[in-house]
GUPA-628325 format. One record per residue (C-alpha): residue in three letters; residue number from 1; chain; y, x, z. Coordinates in steps of 0.5 Angstrom, whole numbers, plus 500, padded with zeros to 3 digits. Example, Ala and Ser with C-alpha at 12.3 -4.5 7.8 and 13.67 -1.06 7.14 Angstrom:
! GUPA-628325
   aa    i  ch    Y    X    Z
  ala    1   A  491  525  516
  ser    2   A  498  527  514
END
This chain:
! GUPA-628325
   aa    i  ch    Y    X    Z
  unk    1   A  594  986  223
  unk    2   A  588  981  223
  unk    3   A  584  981  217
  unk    4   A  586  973  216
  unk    5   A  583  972  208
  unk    6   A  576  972  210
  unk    7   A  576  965  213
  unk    8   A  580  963  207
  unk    9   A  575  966  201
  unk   10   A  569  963  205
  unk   11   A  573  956  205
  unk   12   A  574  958  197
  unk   13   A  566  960  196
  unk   14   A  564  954  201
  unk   15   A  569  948  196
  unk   16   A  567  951  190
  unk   17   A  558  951  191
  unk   18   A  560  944  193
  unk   19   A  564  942  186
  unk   20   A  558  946  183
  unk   21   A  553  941  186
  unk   22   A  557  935  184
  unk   23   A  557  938  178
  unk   24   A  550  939  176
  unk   25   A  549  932  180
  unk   26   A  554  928  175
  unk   27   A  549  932  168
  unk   28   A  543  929  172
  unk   29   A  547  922  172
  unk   30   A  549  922  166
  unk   31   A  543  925  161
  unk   32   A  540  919  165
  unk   33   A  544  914  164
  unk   34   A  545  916  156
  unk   35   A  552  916  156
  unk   36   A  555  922  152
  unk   37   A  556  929  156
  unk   38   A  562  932  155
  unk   39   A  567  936  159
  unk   40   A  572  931  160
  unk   41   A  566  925  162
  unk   42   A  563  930  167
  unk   43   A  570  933  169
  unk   44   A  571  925  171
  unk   45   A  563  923  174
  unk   46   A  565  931  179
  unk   47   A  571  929  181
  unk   48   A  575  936  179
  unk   49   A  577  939  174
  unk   50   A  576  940  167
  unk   51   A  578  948  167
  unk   52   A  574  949  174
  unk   53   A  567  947  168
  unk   54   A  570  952  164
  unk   55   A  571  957  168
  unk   56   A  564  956  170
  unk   57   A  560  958  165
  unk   58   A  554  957  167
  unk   59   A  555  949  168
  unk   60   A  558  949  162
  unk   61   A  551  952  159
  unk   62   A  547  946  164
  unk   63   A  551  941  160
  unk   64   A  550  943  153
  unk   65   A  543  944  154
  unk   66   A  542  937  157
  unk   67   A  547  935  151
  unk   68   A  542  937  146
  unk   69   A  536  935  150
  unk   70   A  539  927  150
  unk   71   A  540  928  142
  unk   72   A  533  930  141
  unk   73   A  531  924  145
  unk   74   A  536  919  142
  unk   75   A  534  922  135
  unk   76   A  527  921  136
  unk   77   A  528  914  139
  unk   78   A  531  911  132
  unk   79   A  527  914  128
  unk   80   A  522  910  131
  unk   81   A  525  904  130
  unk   82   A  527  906  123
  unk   83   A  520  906  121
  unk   84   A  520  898  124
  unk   85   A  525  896  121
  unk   86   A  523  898  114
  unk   87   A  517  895  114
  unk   88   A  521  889  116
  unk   89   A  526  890  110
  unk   90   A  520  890  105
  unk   91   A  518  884  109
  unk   92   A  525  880  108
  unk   93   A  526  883  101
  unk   94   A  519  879  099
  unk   95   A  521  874  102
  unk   96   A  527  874  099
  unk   97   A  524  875  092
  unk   98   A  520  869  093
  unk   99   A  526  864  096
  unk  100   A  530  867  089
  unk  101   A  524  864  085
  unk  102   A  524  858  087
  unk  103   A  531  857  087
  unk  104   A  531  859  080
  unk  105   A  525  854  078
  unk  106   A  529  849  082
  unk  107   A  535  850  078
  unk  108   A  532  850  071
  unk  109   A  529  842  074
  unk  110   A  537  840  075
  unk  111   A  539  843  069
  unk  112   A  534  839  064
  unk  113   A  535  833  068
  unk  114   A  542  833  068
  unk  115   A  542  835  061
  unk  116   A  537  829  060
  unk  117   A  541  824  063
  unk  118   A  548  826  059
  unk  119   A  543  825  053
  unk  120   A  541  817  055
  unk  121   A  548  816  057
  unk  122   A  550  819  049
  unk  123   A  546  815  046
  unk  124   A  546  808  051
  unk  125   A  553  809  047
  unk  126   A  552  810  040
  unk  127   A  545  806  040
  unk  128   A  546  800  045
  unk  129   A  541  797  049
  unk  130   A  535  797  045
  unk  131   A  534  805  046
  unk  132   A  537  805  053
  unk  133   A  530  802  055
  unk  134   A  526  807  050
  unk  135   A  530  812  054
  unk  136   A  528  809  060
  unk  137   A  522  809  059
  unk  138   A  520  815  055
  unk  139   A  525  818  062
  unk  140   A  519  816  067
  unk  141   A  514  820  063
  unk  142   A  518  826  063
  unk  143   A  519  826  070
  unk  144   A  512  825  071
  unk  145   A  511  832  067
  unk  146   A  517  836  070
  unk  147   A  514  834  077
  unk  148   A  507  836  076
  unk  149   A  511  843  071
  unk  150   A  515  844  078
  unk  151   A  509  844  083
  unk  152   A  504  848  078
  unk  153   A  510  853  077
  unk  154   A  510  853  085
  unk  155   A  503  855  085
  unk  156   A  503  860  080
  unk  157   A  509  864  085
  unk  158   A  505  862  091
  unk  159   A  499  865  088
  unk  160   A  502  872  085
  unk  161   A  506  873  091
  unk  162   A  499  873  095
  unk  163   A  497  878  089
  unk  164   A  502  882  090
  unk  165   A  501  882  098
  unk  166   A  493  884  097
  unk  167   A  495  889  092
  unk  168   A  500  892  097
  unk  169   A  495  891  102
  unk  170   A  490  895  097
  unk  171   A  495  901  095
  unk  172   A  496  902  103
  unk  173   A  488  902  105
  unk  174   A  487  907  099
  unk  175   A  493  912  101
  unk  176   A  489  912  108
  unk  177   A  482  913  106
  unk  178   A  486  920  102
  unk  179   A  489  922  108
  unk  180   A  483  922  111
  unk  181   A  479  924  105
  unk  182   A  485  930  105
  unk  183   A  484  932  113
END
């Protein structure tokens, strides 16, 4: 009898050097393209299937080694923007802060103007006319006063928000010239 398995082990060898290459080329794909390697994702790209990687191992190894190296990639990535979304939440928490006193401020102006009408308008009752125009006029001034409370408050919070920024600025510029100072 011929020896006939010869020609069908080389066929075998032959498809499994070509499912070999796609599957090295699908780890190539997806560690370029970000998306997560995994047997089954790869399995899938390579067309065959996940048993055929497993029994491989050494495209198993390909795989989990380009895992890692697309983890590092993607660890070192968010660390960078995680430094610039810090700064950009402290730069939010300050505004935050100022917009909270300045809201603070504002509601302490209402109040007092809300609690000065109600006033007015308790003694317009018990008093009459005569004290509603003595109220009336004493409201202006009042007024005048709370504007010119409101705006110097305003710049008073304007004015310690820039001295914190200066001294932020400051401490930083310090902790700079020590690292160096250091090195």
């Amino acid at each position: 009898m011929a020896d006939n398995h010869e020609p069908l082990a080389a066929s075998r060898r032959l498809d499994s050097t070509t499912k070999q290459a796609r599957v090295r080329a699908a780890i190539n794909d997806l560690a370029n393209s970000g998306t997560a390697l995994n047997v089954a994702a790869l399995a899938r790209r390579a067309k065959v299937s996940r048993r055929f990687i497993y029994d491989h191992p050494e495209l198993r190894a390909e795989a989990e080694q380009q895992a890692v190296l697309g983890t590092a990639r993607d660890s070192a990535a968010v660390s960078v923007q995680t430094s610039v979304t810090t700064a950009s939440l402290r730069a939010d928490l300050a505004n935050a802060k100022a917009a909270n006193q300045r809201l603070h401020t504002e509601l302490a102006a209402l109040r007092r103007r809300l609690g000065r009408a109600l006033g007015q308008d308790l003694l317009a009752e018990i008093a009459g006319d005569e004290a509603t125009a003595i109220a009336a006029t004493s409201a202006s001034h009042v007024a005048e006063l709370e504007h010119t409370l409101f705006e110097t408050q305003e710049t008073l919070a304007q004015r310690t928000e820039e001295l914190e920024a200066a001294r932020r600025i400051n401490r930083e510029l310090l902790e700079q010239l020590n690292r160096r100072a250091l090195s």
